[in-house]
C-alpha positions as CSV (number, residue, x, y, z in Angstrom):
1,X,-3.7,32.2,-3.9
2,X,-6.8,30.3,-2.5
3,X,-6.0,28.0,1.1
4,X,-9.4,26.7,2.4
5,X,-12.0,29.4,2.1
6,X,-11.8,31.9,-1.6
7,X,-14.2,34.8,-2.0
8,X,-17.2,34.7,-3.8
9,X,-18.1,37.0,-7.1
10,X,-20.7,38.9,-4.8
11,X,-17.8,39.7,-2.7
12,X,-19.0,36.6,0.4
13,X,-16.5,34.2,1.7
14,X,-17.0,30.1,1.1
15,X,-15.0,26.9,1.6
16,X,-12.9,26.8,-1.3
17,X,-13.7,23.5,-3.8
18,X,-11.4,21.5,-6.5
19,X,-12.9,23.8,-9.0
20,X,-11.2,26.9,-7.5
21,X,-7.9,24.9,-7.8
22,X,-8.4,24.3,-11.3
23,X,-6.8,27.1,-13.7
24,X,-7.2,27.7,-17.2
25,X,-3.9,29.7,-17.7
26,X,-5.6,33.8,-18.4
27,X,-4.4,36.9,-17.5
28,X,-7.7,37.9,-16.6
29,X,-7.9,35.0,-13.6
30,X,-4.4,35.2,-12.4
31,X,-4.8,39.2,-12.0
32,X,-8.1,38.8,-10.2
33,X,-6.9,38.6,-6.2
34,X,-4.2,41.6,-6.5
35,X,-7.7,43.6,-8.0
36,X,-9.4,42.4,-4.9
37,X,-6.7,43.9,-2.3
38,X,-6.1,46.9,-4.9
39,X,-10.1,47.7,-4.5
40,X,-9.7,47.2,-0.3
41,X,-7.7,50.5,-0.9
42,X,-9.8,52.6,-3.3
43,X,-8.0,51.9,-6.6
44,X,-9.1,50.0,-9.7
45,X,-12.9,50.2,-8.8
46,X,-13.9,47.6,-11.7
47,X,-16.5,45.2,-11.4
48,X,-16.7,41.3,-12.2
49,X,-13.0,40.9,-11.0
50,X,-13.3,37.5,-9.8
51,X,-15.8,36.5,-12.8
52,X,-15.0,33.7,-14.8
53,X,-14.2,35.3,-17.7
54,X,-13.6,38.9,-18.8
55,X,-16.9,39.5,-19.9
56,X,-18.3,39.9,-16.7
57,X,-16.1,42.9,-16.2
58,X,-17.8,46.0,-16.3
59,X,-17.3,49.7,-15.2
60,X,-19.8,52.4,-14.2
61,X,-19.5,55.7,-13.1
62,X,-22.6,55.2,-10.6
63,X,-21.6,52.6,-8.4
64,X,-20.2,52.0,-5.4
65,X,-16.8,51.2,-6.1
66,X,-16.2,53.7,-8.1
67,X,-17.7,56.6,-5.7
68,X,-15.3,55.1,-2.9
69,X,-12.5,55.6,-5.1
70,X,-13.5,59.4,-6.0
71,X,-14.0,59.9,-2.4
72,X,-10.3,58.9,-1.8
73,X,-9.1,60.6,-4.5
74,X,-11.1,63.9,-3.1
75,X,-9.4,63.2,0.7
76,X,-6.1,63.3,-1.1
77,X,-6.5,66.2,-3.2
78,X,-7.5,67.7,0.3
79,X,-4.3,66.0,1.8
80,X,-2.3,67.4,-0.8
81,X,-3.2,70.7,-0.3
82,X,-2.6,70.7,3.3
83,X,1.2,69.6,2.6
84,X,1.7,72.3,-0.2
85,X,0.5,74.7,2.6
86,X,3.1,73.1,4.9
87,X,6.1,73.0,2.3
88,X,5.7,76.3,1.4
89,X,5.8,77.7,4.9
90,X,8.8,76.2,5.3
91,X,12.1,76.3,4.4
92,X,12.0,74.7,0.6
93,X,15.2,72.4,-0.4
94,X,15.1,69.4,-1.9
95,X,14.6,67.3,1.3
96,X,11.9,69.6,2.8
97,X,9.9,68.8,0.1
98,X,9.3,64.9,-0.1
99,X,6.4,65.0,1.9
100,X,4.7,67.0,-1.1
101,X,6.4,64.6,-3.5
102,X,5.2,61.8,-2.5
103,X,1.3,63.2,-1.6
104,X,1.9,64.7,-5.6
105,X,3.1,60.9,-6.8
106,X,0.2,59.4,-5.2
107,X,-2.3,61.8,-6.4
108,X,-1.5,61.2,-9.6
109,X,-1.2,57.2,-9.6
110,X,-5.0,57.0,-8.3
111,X,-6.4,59.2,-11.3
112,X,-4.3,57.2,-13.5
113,X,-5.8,54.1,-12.0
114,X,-9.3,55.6,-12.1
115,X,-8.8,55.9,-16.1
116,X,-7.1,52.6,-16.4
117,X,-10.4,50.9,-14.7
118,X,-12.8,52.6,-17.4
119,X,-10.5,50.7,-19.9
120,X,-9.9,47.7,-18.5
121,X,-12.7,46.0,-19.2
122,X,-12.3,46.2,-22.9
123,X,-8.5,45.9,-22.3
124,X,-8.9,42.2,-20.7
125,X,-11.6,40.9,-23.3
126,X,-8.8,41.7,-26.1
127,X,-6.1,40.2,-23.6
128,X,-8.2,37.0,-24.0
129,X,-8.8,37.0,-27.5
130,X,-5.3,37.1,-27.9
131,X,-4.7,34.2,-25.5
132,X,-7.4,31.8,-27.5
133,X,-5.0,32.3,-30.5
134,X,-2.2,31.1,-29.3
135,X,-0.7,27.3,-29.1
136,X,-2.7,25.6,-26.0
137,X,-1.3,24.5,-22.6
138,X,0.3,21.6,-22.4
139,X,-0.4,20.3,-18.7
140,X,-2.3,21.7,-15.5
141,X,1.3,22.8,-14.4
142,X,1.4,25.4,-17.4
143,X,-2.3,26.5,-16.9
144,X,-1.1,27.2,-12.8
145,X,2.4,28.9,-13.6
146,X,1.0,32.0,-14.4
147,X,-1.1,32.3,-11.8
148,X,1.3,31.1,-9.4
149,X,4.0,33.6,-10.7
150,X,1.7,36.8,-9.9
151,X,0.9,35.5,-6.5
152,X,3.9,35.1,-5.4
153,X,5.4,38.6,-6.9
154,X,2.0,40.1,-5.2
155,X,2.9,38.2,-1.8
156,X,6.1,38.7,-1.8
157,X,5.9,42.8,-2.4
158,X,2.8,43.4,-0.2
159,X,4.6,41.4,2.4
160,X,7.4,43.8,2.0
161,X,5.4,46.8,1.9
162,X,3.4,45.8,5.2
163,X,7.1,45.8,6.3
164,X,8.3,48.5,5.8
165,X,4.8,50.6,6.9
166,X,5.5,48.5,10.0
167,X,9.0,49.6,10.6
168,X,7.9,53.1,10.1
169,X,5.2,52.9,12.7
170,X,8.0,51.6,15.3
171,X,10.6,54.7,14.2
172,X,8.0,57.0,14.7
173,X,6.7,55.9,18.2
174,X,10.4,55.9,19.3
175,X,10.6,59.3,17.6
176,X,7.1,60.7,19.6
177,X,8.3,59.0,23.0
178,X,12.2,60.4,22.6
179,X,11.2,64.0,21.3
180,X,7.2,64.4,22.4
181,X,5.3,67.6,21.2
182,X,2.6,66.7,23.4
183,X,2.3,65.0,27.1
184,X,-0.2,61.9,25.6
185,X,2.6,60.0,23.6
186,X,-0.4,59.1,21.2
187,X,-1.2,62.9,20.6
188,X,2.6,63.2,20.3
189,X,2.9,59.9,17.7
190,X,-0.1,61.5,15.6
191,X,1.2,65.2,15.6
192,X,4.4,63.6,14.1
193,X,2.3,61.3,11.7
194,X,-0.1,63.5,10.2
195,X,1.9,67.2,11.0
196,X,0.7,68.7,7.8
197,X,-3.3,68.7,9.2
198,X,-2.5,69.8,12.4
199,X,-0.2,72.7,11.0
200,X,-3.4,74.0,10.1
201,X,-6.2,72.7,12.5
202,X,-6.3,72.2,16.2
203,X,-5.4,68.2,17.3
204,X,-8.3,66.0,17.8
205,X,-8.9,62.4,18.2
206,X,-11.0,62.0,14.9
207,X,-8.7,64.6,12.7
208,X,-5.6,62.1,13.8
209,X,-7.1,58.9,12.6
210,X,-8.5,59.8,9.5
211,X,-5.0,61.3,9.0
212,X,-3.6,58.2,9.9
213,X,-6.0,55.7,7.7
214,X,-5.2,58.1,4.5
215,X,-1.7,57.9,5.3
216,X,-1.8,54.1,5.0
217,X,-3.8,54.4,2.5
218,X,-1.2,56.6,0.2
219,X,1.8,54.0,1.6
220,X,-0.2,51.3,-0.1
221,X,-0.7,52.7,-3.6
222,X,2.6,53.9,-3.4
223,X,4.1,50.7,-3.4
224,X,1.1,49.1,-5.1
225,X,1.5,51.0,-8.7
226,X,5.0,49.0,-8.7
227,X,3.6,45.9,-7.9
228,X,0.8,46.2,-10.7
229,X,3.6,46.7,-13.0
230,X,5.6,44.0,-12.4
231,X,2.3,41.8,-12.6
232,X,1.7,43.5,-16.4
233,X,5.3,42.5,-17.7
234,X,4.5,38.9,-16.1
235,X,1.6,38.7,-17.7
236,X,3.1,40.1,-21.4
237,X,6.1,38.2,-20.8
238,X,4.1,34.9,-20.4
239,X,2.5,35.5,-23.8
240,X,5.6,35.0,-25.3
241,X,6.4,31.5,-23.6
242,X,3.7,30.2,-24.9
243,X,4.7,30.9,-28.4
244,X,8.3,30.4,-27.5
245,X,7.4,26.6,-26.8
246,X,5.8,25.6,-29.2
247,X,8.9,26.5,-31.3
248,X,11.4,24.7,-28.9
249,X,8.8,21.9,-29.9
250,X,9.6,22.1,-33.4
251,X,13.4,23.0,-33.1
252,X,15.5,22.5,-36.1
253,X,12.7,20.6,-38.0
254,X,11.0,21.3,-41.5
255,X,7.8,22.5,-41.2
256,X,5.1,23.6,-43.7
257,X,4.6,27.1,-44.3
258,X,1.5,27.6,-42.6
259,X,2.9,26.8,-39.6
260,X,5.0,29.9,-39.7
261,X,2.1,32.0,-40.9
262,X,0.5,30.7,-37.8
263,X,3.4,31.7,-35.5
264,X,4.1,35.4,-37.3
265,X,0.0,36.3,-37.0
266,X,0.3,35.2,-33.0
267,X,3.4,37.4,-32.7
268,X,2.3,39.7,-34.3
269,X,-1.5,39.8,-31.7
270,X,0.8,39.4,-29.3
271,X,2.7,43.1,-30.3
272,X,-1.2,45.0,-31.0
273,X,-2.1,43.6,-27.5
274,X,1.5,45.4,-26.1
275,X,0.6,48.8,-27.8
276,X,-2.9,48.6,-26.5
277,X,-1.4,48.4,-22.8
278,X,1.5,50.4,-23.4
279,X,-1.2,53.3,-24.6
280,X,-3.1,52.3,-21.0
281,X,-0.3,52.5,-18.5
282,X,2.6,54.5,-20.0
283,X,1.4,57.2,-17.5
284,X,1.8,54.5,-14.8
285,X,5.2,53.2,-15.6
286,X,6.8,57.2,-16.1
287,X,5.5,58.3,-13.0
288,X,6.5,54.8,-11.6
289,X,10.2,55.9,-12.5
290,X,10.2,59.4,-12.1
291,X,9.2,58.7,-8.4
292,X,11.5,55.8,-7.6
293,X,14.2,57.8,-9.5
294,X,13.4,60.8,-6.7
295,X,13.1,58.4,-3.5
296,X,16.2,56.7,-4.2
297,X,18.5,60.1,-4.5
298,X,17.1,61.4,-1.7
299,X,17.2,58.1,0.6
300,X,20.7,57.5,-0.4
301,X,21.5,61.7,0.4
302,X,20.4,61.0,3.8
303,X,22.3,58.2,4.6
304,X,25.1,60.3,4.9
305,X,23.4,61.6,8.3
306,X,24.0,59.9,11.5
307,X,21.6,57.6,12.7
308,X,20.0,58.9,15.9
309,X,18.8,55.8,17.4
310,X,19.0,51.6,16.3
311,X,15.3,51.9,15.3
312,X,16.0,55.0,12.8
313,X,19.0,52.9,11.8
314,X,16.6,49.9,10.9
315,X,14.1,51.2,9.6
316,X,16.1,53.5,7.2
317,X,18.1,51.2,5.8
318,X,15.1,48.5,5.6
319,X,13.5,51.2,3.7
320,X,16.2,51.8,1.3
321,X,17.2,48.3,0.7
322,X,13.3,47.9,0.1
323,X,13.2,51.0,-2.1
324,X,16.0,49.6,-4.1
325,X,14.9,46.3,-4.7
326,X,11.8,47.4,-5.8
327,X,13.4,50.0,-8.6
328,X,15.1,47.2,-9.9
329,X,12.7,44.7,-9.6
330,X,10.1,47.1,-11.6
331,X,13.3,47.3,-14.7
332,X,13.5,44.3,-15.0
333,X,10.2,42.6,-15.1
334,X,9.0,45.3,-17.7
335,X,12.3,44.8,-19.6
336,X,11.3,41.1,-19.7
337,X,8.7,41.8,-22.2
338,X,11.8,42.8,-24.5
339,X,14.2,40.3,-24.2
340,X,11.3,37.8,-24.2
341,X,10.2,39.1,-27.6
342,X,13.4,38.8,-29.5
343,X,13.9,34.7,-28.4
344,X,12.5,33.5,-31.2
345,X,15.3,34.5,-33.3
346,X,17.1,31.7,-31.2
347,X,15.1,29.2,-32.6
348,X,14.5,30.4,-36.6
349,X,18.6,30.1,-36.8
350,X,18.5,26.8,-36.5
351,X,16.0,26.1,-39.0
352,X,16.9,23.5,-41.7
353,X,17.7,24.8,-45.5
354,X,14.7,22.8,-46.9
355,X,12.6,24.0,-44.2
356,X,13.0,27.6,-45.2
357,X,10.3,30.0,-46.3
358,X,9.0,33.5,-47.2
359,X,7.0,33.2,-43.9
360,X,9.7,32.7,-41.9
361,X,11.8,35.5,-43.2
362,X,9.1,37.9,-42.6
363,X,9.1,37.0,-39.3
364,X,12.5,37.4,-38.8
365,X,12.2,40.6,-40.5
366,X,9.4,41.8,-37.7
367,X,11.3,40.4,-34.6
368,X,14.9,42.1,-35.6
369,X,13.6,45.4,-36.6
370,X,10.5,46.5,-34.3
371,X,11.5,47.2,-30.8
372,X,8.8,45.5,-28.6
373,X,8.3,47.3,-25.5
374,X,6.5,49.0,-22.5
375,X,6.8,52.8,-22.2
376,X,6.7,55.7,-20.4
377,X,4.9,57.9,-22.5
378,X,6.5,57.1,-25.5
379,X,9.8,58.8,-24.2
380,X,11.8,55.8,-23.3
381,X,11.6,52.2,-23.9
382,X,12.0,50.3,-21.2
383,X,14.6,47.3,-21.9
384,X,17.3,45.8,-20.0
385,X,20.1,48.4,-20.8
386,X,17.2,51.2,-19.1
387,X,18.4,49.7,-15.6
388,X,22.2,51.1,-16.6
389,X,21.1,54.6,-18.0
390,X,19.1,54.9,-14.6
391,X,21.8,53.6,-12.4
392,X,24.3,56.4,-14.2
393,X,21.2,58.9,-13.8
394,X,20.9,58.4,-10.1
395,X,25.1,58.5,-9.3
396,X,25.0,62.1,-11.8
397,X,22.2,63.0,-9.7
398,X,24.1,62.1,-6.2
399,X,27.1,63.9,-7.0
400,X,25.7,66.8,-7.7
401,X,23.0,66.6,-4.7
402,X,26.6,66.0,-2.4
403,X,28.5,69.8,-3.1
404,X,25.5,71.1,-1.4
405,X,24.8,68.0,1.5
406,X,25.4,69.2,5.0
407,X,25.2,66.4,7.7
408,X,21.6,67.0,9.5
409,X,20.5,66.4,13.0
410,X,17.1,63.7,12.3
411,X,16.8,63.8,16.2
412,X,16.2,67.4,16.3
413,X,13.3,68.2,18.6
414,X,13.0,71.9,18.0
C-alpha cells in the first residue's frame, strides 16, 4: 500500500499524489510492491515492476538485478554444500537432516524464480489482454479490491514471517547465553546460527555475518514462495468475479445469444491464461507442498519433546502455529481458483426457458466437464478436497514417524 511517500520507477522515493491512489483494477499494478520487497532479497530480478503497464516490463541477463540474484543463488549453492558436508558427518535421521532440507527447498525456489522472471514479462502482457476482455469495473471500490486484497495477504504474511525470524533470534540468544560454545556470547549466538560454516572454517567476525545475512535471506524466500502463491490464486480468483458479476447482473433474465458468446469466449481466456501460469509455477506450487508437507511432520514430531526453556516453548509453538496457518492458507487460496471457476453454474440454472440457447449449453458443457486448476506439475490438482488428502497424508506420515520417536534433550550442550 502507498501512506505518504511511494517509490518511484527509477527506484527514488517521492511524496505520494492522488494519482498513486487512483487504481485501475490489474494484476500487473496490484503485484507490483510484493516484486519490490521480493527483489530487496534477490528473487524475481525483473525490470519495469512499478511501470504503468506491463509493457514496461523487461528481463535481461546483463543487468543488475539479475547478477544480484545469481550471486545469491551462487552463496547458497555454496551454503548448501557446507550443510550436506555437515549432515553427512553426522548422525543421519530424519531430524538431523532439516537443516539440508530446508538449504535444498530454498535452492530450488530461487532457480525456479530466476526462470519465472524470464517469463514474466510476456506472462503479465497476456494477463492484461485477458483483463481488457472482460466486463469493466463498476466503481473505484472494484478497481481498489484487488489491490487491496494482495496487500493485505502480503502484510499480513511478511508481518508474520518477520515474526517468527524474530522469535528465532530470541531462542537462539537464550540458547548461546544458556549453553555457550564460546566465552563472547556473540561468537557463541553465531557458532549456533551459522554451525554449518564454521564446522568447516575457523570463526571470524566477517564469516558470521555473511552467514547470518544469507540465513535471513533463505528465511525470507522460504516463506516468500508461499506468499507469491497465495497472491497468484488472488489474482486468478479475481478474474472470475468479474465475470461472475456481470452474471449476478443479469440473473434469471432473457438475454440474446451474443451475450453468452461473450461470457463463454471470456471464460474460456480466462482458462488459456490459468494453463499459461500453471505451466510457469507448477514447479513453485509442488515444491511449495512438498516442503510444508516435510516442516509440518517434523514440527509436530518434536513437539512431543519437552520444552527446555519458556522461550523455546514460544517460539516453537509460534513457529508451528505459523507453519500451519500458512499450509492451509496456501490450499486454500489456490483452491479458490476452482471453486471460483465452477460458480457460474449457479447462475445459468436459473436461466429462463425462452432465454435458453446453444451458447449457453456449451458453456455449461465447458464449466462441468474441465477441471480448472493450479498444479503441481501436473500430478495433482489443487482443489478444496487437496487440503483433506494432505491432512490424512501428514497424520499417515506421523504415525509412522512415532514407532520410531524417542523423547530428545533440545537443551543438550554437548
Amino acid at each position: 500500500m502507498f501512506f505518504l511517500t511511494c517509490l518511484t520507477r527509477k527506484g527514488g522515493i517521492r511524496r505520494a499524489t492522488r494519482a498513486d491512489f487512483i487504481h485501475n483494477g490489474g494484476f500487473h499494478e496490484a503485484v507490483g510492491p510484493l516484486l519490490v520487497i521480493a527483489q530487496c532479497f534477490c528473487l524475481m530480478p525483473v525490470r519495469g515492476i512499478l511501470a504503468a503497464t506491463p509493457k514496461g516490463l523487461s528481463f535481461r541477463w546483463k543487468c543488475f538485478r539479475t547478477w544480484y540474484c545469481i550471486l545469491y543463488i551462487l552463496a547458497t549453492i555454496a551454503d548448501t554444500g557446507l550443510t550436506i558436508n555437515m549432515v553427512v558427518k553426522g548422525v543421519l535421521d530424519v531430524r538431523n537432516i532439516e537443516p539440508l532440507i530446508f538449504h535444498a527447498n530454498i535452492l530450488l525456489a530461487s532457480f525456479g524464480f530466476l526462470r519465472l522472471a524470464a517469463k514474466w514479462p510476456q506472462l503479465m502482457r497476456k494477463w492484461q489482454r485477458v483483463e481488457r476482455q472482460l466486463p469493466p469495473h463498476q466503481s473505484w471500490r472494484d478497481r481498489e479490491a484487488l489491490s487491496v486484497r494482495v496487500h493485505k495477504v502480503t502484510f499480513v504474511l511478511i508481518t508474520l514471517s518477520l515474526t517468527e525470524h524474530l522469535l528465532s533470534t530470541i531462542s537462539a540468544i537464550h540458547f548461546a547465553n544458556y549453553c555457550p560454545s564460546r566465552v563472547d556470547p556473540i561468537e557463541s549466538y553465531f557458532m549456533t546460527v551459522v554451525s554449518q560454516i564454521f564446522f568447516v572454517f575457523d570463526y571470524s567476525t566477517w564469516l558470521a555475518w555473511y552467514g547470518k545475512i544469507l540465513n535471513v535471506l533463505n528465511t525470507f524466500g522460504w516463506s516468500y514462495m508461499d506468499v507469491f502463491l497465495m497472491v497468484i490464486g488472488v489474482g486468478l480468483t479475481s478474474l472470475f468475479e468479474q465475470v461472475q458479476k456481470s452474471l449476478e447482473c443479469v440473473k434469471g433474465k432473457v438475454m440474446p445469444e451474443s451475450y453468452w458468446t461473450r461470457t463463454r469466449l471470456q471464460y474460456r481466456l480466462i482458462c488459456e491464461l490459468i494453463e499459461q501460469v500453471d505451466a510457469s509455477i507448477s514447479g513453485l506450487t509442488m515444491l511449495s507442498f512438498a516442503n510444508n508437507l516435510y516442516f509440518v511432520c517434523i514440527q509436530l514430531l518434536k513437539s512431543m519433546n519437552t520444552m527446555p526453556s519458556v522461550a523455546h516453548f514460544v517460539y516453537f509453538y509460534a513457529s508451528l502455529s505459523f507453519l500451519l496457518g500458512r499450509t492451509l492458507a496456501v490450499s486454500l487460496y489456490l483452491s479458490e481458483v476452482n471453486d471460483r471457476s465452477r460458480k457460474p453454474l449457479r447462475i445459468i440454472k436459473l436461466i429462463p426457458k425462452e432465454g435458453y440457447h446453444p451458447e449457453v449449453d456449451r458453456l455449461c458443457h465447458e464449466i462441468g466437464m474441465d477441471t480448472i486448476a493450479l498444479t503441481g506439475l501436473q500430478y495433482f490438482n489443487v482443489t478444496r478436497g487437496l487440503v483433506l488428502t494432505v491432512a490424512g497424508t501428514i497424520v499417515t506420515y506421523e504415525l509412522v514417524l512415532i514407532q520410531f520417536h524417542e523423547d530428545q534433550n533440545l537443551w543438550n550442550c554437548n
